[in-house]
N, C-alpha and C positions, 0 to 999 in steps of 0.2 A: 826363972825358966819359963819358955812361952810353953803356954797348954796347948796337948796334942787335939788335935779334934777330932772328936767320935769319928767312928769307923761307920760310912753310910752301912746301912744293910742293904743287903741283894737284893735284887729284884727278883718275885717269884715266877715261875713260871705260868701259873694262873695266870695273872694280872694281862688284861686286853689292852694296857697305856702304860705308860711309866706312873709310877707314885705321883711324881708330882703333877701329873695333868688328873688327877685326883680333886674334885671339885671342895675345898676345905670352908665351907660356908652357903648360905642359902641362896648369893645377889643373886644370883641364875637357879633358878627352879620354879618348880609350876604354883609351890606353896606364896611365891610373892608374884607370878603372873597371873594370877587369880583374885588378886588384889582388886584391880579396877572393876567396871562396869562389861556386862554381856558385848556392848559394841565393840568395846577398847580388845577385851578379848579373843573376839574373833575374827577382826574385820583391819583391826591399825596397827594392832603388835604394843608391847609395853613388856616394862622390866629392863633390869639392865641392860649398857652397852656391851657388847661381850665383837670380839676381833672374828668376823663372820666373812673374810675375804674371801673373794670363788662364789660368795651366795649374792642374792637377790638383795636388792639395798633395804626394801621392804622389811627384811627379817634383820631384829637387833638380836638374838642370841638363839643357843638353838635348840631352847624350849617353844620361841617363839615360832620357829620353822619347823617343828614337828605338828605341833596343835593344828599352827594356821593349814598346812597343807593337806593334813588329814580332811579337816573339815571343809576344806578347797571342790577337794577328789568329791569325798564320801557323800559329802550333806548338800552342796551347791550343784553334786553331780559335772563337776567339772573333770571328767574323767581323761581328757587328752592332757592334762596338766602334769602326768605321770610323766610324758616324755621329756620334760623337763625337770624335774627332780629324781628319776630313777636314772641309771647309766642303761644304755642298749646293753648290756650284758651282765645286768643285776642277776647276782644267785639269790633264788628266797627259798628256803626250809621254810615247809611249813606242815602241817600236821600227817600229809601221806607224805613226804616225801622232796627231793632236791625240784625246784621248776628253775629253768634257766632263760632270761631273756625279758626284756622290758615288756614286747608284744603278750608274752605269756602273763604277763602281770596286768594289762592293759583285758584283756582279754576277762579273766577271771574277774576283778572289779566288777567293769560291765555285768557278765552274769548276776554277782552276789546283788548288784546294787539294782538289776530289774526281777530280780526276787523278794528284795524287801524295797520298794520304793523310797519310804517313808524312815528309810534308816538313820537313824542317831547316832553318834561316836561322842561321847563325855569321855574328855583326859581325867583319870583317876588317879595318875601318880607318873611321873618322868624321870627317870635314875640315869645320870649321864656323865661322862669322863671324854676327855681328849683335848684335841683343838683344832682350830681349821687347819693348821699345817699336818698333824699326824693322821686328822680326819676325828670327825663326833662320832662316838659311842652312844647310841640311845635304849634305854630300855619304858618302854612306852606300855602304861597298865590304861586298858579304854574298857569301859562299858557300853557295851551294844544293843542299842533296842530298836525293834520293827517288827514291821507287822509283813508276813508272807501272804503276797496278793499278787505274784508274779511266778511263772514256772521256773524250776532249778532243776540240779541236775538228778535230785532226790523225787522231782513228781510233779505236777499239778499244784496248784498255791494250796495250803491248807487255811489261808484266814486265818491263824492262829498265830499271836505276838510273841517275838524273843525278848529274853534281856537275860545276856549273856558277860559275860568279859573273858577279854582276850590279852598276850602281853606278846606285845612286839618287838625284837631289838633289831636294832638298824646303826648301819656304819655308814659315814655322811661326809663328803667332801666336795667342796667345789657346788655346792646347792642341787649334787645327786648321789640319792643313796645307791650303793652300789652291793652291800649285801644285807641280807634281814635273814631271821631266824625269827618264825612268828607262830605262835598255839594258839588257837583259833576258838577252843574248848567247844569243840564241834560235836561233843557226844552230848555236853548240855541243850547247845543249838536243836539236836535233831529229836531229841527227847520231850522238848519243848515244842517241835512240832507236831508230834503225836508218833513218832513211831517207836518201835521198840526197835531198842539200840544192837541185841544180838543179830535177831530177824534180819534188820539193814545189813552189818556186819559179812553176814553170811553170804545175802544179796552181793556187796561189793566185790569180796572175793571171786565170788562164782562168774562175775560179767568183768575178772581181769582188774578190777581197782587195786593195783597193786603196788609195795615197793619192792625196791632190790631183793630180793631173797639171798645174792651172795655175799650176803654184810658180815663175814668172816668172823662167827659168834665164839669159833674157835681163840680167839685174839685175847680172851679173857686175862688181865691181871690179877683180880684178887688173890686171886694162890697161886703161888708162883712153883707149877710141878705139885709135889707135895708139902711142899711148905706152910709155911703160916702166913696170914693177910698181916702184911706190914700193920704195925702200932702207928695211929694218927699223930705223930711227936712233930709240936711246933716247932721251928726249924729256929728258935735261939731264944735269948731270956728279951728283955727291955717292954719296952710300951707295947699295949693290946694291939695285934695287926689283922685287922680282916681275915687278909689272905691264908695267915697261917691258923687263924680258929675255925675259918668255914671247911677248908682244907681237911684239917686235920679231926675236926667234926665228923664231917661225912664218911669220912674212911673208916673212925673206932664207929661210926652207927651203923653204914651201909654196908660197909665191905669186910667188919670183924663183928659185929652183929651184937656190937658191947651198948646195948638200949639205956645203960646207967648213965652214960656222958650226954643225955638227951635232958637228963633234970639237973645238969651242970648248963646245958648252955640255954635252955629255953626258962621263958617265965610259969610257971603252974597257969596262971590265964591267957596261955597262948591264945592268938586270935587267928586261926587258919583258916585260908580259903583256898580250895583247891579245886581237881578237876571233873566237869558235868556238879560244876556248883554245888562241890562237896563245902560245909562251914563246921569249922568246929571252932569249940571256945574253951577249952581247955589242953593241957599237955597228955593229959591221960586218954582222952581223943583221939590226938593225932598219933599217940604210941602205937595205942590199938590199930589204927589204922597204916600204919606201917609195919608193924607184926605180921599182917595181914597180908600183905605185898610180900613178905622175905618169904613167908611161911607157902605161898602161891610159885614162888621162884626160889626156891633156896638152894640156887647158885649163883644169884644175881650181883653183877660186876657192875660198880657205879663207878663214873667215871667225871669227875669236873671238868672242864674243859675252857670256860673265858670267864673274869672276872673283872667288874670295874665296881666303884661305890662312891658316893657323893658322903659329904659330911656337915652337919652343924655349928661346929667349931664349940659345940656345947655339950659331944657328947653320946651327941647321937650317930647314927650310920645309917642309910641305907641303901644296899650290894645289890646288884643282881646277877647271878649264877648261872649259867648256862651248861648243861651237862648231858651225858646219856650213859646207858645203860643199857646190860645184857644180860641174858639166863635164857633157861629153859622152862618150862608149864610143868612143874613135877610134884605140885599140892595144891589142896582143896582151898575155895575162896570164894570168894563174889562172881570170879571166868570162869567158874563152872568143875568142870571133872577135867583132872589133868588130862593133858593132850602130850605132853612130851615136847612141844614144838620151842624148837630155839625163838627166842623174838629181841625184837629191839626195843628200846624206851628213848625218848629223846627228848627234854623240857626245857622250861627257866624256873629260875626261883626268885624271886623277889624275898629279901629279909630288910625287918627292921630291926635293927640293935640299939638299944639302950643301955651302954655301959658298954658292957659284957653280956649279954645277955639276949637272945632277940624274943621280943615281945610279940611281933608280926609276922606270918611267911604267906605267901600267895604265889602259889605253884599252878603251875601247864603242864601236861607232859599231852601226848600222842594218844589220849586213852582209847579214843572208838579206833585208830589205827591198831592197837595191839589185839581188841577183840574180832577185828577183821583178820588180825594174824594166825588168832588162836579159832576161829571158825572152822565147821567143816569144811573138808575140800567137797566142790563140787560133782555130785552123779554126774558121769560121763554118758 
């Protein structure tokens, strides 16, 4: 009798690509483009051939097209180079808010980059899914260092050096990305430039730095009426699947508030880094510090939103998670005295997993945007 063959499993609704445009081994990643020499690196491209049709012949894969263009733009200051890798109608999220349009991206650059001249971009990790025909997925972690010796839109240079990281993701086709969703960790940024980060906060609000305010905070999932936050249940039995642990993770921790499925999936020597260059090095660390955020918002609706993840073929994973979130300011925390005010959150996550398990998380989310949120309104 011929055997039936397995029944594929569904594709989840997370997932930003099909399973199989699922990166299943290392030849494309940044851990073997960092192989060679500083020139080979920056300047000729190296690492595998990877099927890059639509792009620049220059770029053998599209690690090699993220690095190289960054430090194109950023460090060689080759700033008009945008119009040829971003699309005239790139949408980019980034930490206030929706900007729409290449000019608009062209634009900002310029500022950021005659505010810190001297600015550095180091690739720290590259988490990528797709292909040229469905288009790349990039999730791009950089370290940012410079020195403020140029005006912004924060003041006069203060002379005083960042070193920051930020995580990018970008969707790439045809050698132009056409949308990004980028944390900037601008609250570390401006902290590091000496100000205090309410004071600014305040400041923003009061001169109009604002987002949407009708982000329909009404829209909330987690309890549906009065019901109960759906139970995080992997969606069938078989082999460990991303989608359905990070998935079904988030929901029994963020959204039914069960903190015990946190020492099922994390290691005790968690290594977290998070955001205005929060590091912890433990699980009991980052619990507290998410106890801390529920107990500050505790109605707060987490929501996942696009997922892709690269793999080792040995075991390892690592995803990165794109999400947001809602509540209202109705406990005491680090934002001060409850305000009442509905706000939004919107991040990435970066995990590493080993096994089962993730060992790493380096999270973004909007944070000096939420304390702009939660400010006073301005004397009229």
């Amino acid at each position: 009798m011929a055997k039936v063959p397995a029944k594929a499993k569904p594709e989840h609704a997370l997932l930003a690509v099909p399973r199989e445009l699922m990166p299943r081994d290392l030849r494309v990643s940044l851990h073997d483009y960092t192989r060679g020499g500083t020139d080979r690196f920056l300047t000729n491209g190296q690492g595998a051939k990877q099927d890059m049709t639509g792009f620049e012949d220059q770029y053998v894969n599209i690690i090699d097209y993220i690095v190289r263009i960054t430090h194109r733009i950023w460090e060689e200051k080759d700033i008009g180079y945008i119009y040829d890798t971003y699309a005239h109608n790139c949408r980019v999220w980034d930490d206030v808010g929706l900007q729409y349009g290449r000019d608009k991206i062209v634009a900002d650059t310029t500022h950021t980059i005659n505010a810190f001249p001297d600015v550095k971009l180091y690739a720290d990790e590259v988490i990528w899914a797709g292909d040229a025909e469905h288009g790349f997925h990039t999730s791009h972690r950089t370290v940012i260092k410079g020195t403020n010796t140029g005006f912004s839109r924060w003041g006069p240079p203060t002379m005083r050096p960042v070193n920051v990281w930020c995580i990018a993701n970008c969707v790439a086709r045809e050698n132009e990305i056409f949308e990004e969703h980028v944390q900037y960790n601008l609250g570390a940024m401006l902290q590091q430039l000496g100000f205090d980060l309410r004071a600014l906060a305040a400041t923003a609000r009061a001169i109009g730095i604002e987002t949407d305010p009708l982000f329909a905070a009404s829209g909330r999932t987690r309890v549906p009426g009065q019901g109960k936050p759906a139970h995080g249940t992997p969606r069938g039995d078989g082999p460990f699947d991303v989608a359905d642990f990070l998935c079904s993770m988030t929901q029994d921790v963020w959204n039914r508030r069960m903190l015990s499925r946190l020492t099922r999936a994390y290691a005790p020597a968690l290594n977290y880094q998070g955001p205005t260059n929060r590091s912890y090095r433990s699980l009991a660390q980052y619990q507290s510090a998410l106890l801390s955020l529920l107990a500050m918002f505790p109605d707060l609706s987490f929501e996942p939103e696009a997922l892709y993840y690269m793999e080792d073929g040995k075991g390892t994973t690592w995803s990165s998670l794109r999400w947001s979130a809602t509540g209202s300011h109705g406990g005491f925390g680090p934002y001060g005295t409850p305000t009442g005010r509905e706000v939004r959150i919107w991040g990435i996550t970066q995990h590493k997993i080993e096994g089962e398990t993730i060992t790493e998380e380096w999270m973004q989310f909007n944070e000096f945007d939420l304390l702009r949120q939660l400010a006073p309104d301005p004397v009229v």
